[in-house]
TORKOL-4160 file (C-alpha; in steps of 0.2 Angstrom, whole numbers, padded with zeros to 4 digits, m for minus):
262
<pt num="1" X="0000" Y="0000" Z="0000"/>
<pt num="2" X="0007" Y="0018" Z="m0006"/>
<pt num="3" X="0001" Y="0033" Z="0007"/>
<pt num="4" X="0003" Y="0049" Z="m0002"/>
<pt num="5" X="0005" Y="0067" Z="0007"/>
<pt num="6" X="0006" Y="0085" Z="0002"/>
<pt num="7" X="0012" Y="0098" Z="0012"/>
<pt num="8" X="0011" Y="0117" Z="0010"/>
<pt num="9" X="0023" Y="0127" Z="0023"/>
<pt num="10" X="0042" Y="0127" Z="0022"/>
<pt num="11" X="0051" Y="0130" Z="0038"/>
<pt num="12" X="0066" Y="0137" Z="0035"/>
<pt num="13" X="0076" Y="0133" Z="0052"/>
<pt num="14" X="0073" Y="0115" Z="0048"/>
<pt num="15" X="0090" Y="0103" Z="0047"/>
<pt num="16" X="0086" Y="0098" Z="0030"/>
<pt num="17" X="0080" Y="0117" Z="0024"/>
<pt num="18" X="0098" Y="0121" Z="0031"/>
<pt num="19" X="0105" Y="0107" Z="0021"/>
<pt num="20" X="0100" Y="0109" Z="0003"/>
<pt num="21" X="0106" Y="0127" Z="0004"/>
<pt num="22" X="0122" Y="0123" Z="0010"/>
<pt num="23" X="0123" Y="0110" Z="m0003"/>
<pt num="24" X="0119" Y="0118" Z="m0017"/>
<pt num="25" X="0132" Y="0132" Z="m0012"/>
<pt num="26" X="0145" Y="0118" Z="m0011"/>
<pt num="27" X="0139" Y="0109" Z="m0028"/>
<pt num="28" X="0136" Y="0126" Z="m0036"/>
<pt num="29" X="0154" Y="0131" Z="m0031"/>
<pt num="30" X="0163" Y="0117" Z="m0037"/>
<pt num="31" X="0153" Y="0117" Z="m0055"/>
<pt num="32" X="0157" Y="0136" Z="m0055"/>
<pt num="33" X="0177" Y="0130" Z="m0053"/>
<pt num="34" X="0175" Y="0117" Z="m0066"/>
<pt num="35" X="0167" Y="0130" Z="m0079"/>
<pt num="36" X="0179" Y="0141" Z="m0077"/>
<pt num="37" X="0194" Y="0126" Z="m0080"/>
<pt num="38" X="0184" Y="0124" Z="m0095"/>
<pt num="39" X="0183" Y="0140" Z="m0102"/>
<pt num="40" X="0201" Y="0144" Z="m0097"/>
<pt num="41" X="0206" Y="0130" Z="m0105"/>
<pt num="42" X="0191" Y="0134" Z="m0122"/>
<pt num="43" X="0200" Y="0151" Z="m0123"/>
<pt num="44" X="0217" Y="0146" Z="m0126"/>
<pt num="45" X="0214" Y="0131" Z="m0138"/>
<pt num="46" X="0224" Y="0131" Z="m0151"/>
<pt num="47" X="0222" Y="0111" Z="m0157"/>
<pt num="48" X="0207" Y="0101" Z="m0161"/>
<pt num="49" X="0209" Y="0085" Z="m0157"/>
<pt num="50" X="0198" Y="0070" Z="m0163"/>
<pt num="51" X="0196" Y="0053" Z="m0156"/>
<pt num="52" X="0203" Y="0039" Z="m0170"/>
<pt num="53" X="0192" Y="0029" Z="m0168"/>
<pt num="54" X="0205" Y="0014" Z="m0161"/>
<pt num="55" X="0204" Y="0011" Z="m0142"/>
<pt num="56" X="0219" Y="0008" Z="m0131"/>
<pt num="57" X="0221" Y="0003" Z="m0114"/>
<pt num="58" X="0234" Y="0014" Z="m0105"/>
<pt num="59" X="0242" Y="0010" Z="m0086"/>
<pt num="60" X="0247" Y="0022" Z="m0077"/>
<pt num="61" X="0258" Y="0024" Z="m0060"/>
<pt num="62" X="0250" Y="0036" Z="m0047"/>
<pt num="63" X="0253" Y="0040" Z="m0030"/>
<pt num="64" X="0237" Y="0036" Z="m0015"/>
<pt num="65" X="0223" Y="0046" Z="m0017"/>
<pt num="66" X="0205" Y="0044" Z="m0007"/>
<pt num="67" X="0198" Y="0058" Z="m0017"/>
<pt num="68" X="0194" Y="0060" Z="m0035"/>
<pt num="69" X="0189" Y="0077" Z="m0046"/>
<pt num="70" X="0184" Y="0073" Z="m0064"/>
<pt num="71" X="0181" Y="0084" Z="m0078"/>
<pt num="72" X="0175" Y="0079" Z="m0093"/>
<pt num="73" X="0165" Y="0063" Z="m0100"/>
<pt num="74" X="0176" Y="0050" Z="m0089"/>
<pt num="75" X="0165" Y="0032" Z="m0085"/>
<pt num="76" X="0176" Y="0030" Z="m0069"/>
<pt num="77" X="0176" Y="0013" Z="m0062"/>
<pt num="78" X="0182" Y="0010" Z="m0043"/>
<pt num="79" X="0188" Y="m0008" Z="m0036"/>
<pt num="80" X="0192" Y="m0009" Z="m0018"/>
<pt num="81" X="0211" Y="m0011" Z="m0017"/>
<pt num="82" X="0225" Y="m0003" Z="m0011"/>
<pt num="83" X="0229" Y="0007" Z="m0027"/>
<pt num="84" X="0244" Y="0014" Z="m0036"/>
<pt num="85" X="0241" Y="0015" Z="m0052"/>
<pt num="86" X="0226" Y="0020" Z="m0065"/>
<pt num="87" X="0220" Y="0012" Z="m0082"/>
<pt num="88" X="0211" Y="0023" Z="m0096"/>
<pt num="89" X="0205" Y="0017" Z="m0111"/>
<pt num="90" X="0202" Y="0029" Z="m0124"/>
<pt num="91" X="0206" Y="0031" Z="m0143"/>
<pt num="92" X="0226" Y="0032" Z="m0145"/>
<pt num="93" X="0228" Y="0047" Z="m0149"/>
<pt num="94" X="0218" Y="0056" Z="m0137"/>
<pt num="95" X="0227" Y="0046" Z="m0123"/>
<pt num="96" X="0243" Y="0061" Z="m0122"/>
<pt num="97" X="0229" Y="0073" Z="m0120"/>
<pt num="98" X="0221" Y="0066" Z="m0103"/>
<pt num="99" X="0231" Y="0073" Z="m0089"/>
<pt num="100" X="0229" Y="0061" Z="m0073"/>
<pt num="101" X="0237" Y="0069" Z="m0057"/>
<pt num="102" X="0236" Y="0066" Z="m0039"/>
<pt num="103" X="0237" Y="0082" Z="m0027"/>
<pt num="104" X="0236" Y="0082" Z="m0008"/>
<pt num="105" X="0229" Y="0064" Z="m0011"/>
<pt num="106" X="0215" Y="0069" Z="m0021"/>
<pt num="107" X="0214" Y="0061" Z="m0041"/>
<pt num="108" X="0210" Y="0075" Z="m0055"/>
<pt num="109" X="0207" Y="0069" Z="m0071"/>
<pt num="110" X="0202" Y="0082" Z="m0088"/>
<pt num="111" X="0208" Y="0086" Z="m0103"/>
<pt num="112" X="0227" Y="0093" Z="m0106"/>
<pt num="113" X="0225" Y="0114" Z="m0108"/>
<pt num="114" X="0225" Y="0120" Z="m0123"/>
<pt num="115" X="0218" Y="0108" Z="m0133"/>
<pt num="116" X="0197" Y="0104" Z="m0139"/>
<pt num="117" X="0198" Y="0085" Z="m0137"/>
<pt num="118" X="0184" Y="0076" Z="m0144"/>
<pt num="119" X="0184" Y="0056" Z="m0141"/>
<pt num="120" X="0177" Y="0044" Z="m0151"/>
<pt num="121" X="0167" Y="0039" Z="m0134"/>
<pt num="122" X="0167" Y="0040" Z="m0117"/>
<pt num="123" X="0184" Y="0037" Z="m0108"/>
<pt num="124" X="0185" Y="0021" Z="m0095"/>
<pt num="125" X="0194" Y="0023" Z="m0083"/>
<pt num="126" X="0199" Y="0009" Z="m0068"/>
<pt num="127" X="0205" Y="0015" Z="m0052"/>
<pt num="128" X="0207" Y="0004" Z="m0036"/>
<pt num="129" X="0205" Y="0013" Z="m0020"/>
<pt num="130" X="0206" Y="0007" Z="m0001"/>
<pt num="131" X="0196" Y="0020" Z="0006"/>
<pt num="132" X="0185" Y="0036" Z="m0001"/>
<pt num="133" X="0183" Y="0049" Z="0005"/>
<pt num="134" X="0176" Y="0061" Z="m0009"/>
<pt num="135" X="0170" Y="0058" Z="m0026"/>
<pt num="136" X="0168" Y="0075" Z="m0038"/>
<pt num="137" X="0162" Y="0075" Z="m0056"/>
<pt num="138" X="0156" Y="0090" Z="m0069"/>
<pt num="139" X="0150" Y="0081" Z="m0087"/>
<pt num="140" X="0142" Y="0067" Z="m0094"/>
<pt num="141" X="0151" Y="0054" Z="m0086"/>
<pt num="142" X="0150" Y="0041" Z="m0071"/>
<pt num="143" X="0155" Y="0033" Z="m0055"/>
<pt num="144" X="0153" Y="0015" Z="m0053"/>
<pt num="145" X="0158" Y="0005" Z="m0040"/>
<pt num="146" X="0166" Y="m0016" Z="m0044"/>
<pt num="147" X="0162" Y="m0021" Z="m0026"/>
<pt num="148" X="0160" Y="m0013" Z="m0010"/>
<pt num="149" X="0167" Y="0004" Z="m0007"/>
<pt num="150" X="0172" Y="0010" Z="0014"/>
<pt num="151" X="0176" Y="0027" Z="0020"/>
<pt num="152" X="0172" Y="0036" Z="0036"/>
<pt num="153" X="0165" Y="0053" Z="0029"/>
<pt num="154" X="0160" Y="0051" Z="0010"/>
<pt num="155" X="0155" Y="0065" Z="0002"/>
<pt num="156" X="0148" Y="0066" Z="m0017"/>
<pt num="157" X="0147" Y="0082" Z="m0028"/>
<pt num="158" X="0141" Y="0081" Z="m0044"/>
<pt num="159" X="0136" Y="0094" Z="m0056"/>
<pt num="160" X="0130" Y="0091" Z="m0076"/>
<pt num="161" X="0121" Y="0073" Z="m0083"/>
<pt num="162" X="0132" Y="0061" Z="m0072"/>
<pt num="163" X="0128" Y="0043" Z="m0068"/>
<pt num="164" X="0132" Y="0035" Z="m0051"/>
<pt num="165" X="0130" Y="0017" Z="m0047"/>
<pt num="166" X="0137" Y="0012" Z="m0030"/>
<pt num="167" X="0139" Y="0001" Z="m0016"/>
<pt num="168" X="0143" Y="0008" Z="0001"/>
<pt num="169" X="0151" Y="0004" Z="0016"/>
<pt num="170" X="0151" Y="0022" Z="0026"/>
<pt num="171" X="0148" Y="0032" Z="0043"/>
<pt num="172" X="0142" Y="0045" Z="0036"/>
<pt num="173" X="0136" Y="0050" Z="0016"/>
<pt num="174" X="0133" Y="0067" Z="0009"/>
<pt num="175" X="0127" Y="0069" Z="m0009"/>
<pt num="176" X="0126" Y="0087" Z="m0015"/>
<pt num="177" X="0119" Y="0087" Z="m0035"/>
<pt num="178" X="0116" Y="0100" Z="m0046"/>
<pt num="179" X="0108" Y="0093" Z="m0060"/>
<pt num="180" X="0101" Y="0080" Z="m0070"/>
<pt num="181" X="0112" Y="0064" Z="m0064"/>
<pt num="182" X="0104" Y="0048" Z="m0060"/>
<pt num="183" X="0110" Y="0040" Z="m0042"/>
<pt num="184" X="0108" Y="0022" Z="m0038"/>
<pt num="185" X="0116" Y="0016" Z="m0021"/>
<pt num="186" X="0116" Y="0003" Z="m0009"/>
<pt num="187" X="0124" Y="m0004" Z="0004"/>
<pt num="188" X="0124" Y="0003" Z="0021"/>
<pt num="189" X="0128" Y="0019" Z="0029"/>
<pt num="190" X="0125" Y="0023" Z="0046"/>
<pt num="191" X="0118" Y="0043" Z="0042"/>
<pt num="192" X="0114" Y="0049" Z="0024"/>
<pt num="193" X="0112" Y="0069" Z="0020"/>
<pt num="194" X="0105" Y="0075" Z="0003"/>
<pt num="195" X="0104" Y="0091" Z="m0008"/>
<pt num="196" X="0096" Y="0091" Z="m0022"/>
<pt num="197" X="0094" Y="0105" Z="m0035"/>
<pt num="198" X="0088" Y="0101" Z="m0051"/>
<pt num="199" X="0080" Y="0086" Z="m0061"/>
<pt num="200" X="0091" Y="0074" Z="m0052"/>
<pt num="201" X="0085" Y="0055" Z="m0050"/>
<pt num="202" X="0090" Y="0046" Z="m0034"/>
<pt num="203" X="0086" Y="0025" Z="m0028"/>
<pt num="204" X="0092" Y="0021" Z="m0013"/>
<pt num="205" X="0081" Y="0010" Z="m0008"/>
<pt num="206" X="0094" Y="m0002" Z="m0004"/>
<pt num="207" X="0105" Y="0009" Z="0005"/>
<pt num="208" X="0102" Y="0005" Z="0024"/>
<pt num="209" X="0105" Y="0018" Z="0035"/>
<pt num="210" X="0097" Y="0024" Z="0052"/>
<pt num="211" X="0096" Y="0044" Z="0049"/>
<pt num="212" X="0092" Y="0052" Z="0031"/>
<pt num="213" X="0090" Y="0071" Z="0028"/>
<pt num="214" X="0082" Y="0077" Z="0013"/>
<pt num="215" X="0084" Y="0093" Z="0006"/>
<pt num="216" X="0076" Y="0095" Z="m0013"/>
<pt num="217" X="0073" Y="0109" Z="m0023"/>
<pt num="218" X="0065" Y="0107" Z="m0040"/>
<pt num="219" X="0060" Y="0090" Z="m0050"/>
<pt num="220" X="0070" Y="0078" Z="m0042"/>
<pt num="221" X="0063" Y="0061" Z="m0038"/>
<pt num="222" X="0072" Y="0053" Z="m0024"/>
<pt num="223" X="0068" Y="0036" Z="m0013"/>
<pt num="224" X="0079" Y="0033" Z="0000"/>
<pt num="225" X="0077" Y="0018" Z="0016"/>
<pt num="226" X="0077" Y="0025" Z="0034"/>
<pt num="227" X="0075" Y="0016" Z="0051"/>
<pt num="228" X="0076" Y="0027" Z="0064"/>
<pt num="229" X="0076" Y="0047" Z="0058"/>
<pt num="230" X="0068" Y="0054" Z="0041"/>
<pt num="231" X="0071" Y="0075" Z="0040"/>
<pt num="232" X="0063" Y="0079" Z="0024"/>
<pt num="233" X="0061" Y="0098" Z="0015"/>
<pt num="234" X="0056" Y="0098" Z="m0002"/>
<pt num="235" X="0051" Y="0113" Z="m0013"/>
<pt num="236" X="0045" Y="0115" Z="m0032"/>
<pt num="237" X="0037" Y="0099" Z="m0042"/>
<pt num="238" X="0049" Y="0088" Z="m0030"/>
<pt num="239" X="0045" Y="0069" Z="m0026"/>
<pt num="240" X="0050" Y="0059" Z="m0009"/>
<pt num="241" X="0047" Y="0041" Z="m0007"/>
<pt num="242" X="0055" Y="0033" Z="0010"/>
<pt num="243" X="0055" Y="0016" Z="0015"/>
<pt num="244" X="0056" Y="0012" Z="0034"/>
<pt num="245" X="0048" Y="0017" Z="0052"/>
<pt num="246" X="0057" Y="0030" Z="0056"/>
<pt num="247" X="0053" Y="0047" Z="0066"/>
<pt num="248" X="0048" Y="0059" Z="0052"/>
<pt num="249" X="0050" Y="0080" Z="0053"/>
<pt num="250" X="0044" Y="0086" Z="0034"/>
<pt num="251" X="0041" Y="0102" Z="0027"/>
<pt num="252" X="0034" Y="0104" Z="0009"/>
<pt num="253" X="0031" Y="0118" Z="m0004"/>
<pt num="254" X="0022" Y="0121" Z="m0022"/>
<pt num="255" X="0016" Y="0104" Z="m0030"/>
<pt num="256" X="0028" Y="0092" Z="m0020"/>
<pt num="257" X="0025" Y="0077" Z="m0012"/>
<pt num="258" X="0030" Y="0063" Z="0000"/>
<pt num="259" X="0026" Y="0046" Z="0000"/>
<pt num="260" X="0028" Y="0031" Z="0011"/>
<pt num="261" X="0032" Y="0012" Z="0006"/>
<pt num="262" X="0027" Y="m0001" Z="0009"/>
């Protein structure tokens, strides 16, 4: 049985109210950085580069890293493992022009400066990490985990049409998107924060966790599992749909709604 309720009154001291504007501060600033690689890098191109066509796999050596920042139309794939080096497979002669650097133990990957680099299609890339700590991604491209990722604190921020398919093994989860990327997680976490801007779809049915705050703003469509604690505050054409018992404070504006299952 689905129960359906509509609320009409936002309260703006609320945890949740508090968390999507901090997130969406936090996403927003971190695409705003990313554009701004981008145009850098648009405004000094002086070489157009197109994908051959002929895909090779590259290995590279890296140093640890708990944190990746990606740029770009990169399908990332993540193993739990201790690391050092990273795969990419792209077209052979696009491969000089991915840059792949580790700084204060955080992975960036984008395209070299200078150049307008179109692939053939999107770049996989395999990464193995022991622990994550944060996950950043302005695109079209993806996070997808091979087994079961751990961290303390994870934090995702994503901004642009990014996919994200993960399990997890976490204290603590915070997802700030910007956006229209798709989210599917699972696993268990023990407290989940979310802020959503955007057209953003989220399933997380399968991710078990005691505390979930909600914060959504727009035409997001998210379904999350709580147990205990469920703060929800959802503005706009926004849709909620919670699996558990928990303790619920909501708060709802315009045509949103927020619906229990079953």
């Amino acid at each position: 049985m689905v129960y359906t309720v509509t609320f009409h009154s936002v309260q703006t001291n609320s945890i949740p109210y508090k968390l999507l504007n901090n997130t969406i501060m936090k996403t927003t600033a971190i695409a705003f950085l990313m554009l701004m690689f981008a145009s850098v890098t648009a405004f000094a191109q002086r070489e157009h580069v197109k994908g051959s066509g002929t895909i090779k796999k590259e290995t590279r050596s890296a140093a640890s890293f708990k944190s990746i920042a990606a740029s770009g139309s990169f399908n990332i794939y993540i193993t739990p493992g201790s690391g050092g080096t990273i795969e990419i497979e792209a077209d052979d002669n696009i491969l000089p022009y991915i840059v792949s650097e580790v700084e204060n133990g955080e992975l960036q990957l984008h395209w070299k400066k200078g150049y307008d680099v179109k692939p053939s299609q999107k770049i996989t890339v395999n990464v193995s990490m022991a622990e994550v700590k944060s996950l950043a991604a302005s695109g079209s491209g993806g996070f997808y985990s091979k087994g079961t990722l751990k961290g303390d604190k994870v934090e995702l921020a994503i901004s642009g049409s990014v996919i994200i398919d993960m399990d997890l093994k976490a204290e603590k989860l915070e997802v700030g998107v910007s956006g229209s990327t798709k989210i599917n997680l699972r696993g268990t976490v023990t407290k989940v924060e979310y802020g959503i801007s955007g057209s953003a779809s989220v399933d997380a049915l399968a991710l078990n966790s005691e505390t979930v705050d909600v914060g959504v703003s727009g035409s997001g469509d998210l379904a999350v599992n709580a147990e205990k604690k469920l703060d929800i505050s959802v503005s706009g054409g926004a849709k909620v749909r919670y699996k558990g018992n928990p303790s619920i404070n909501q708060s709802s504006s315009g045509s949103s709604k927020v619906t229990k299952i079953d």
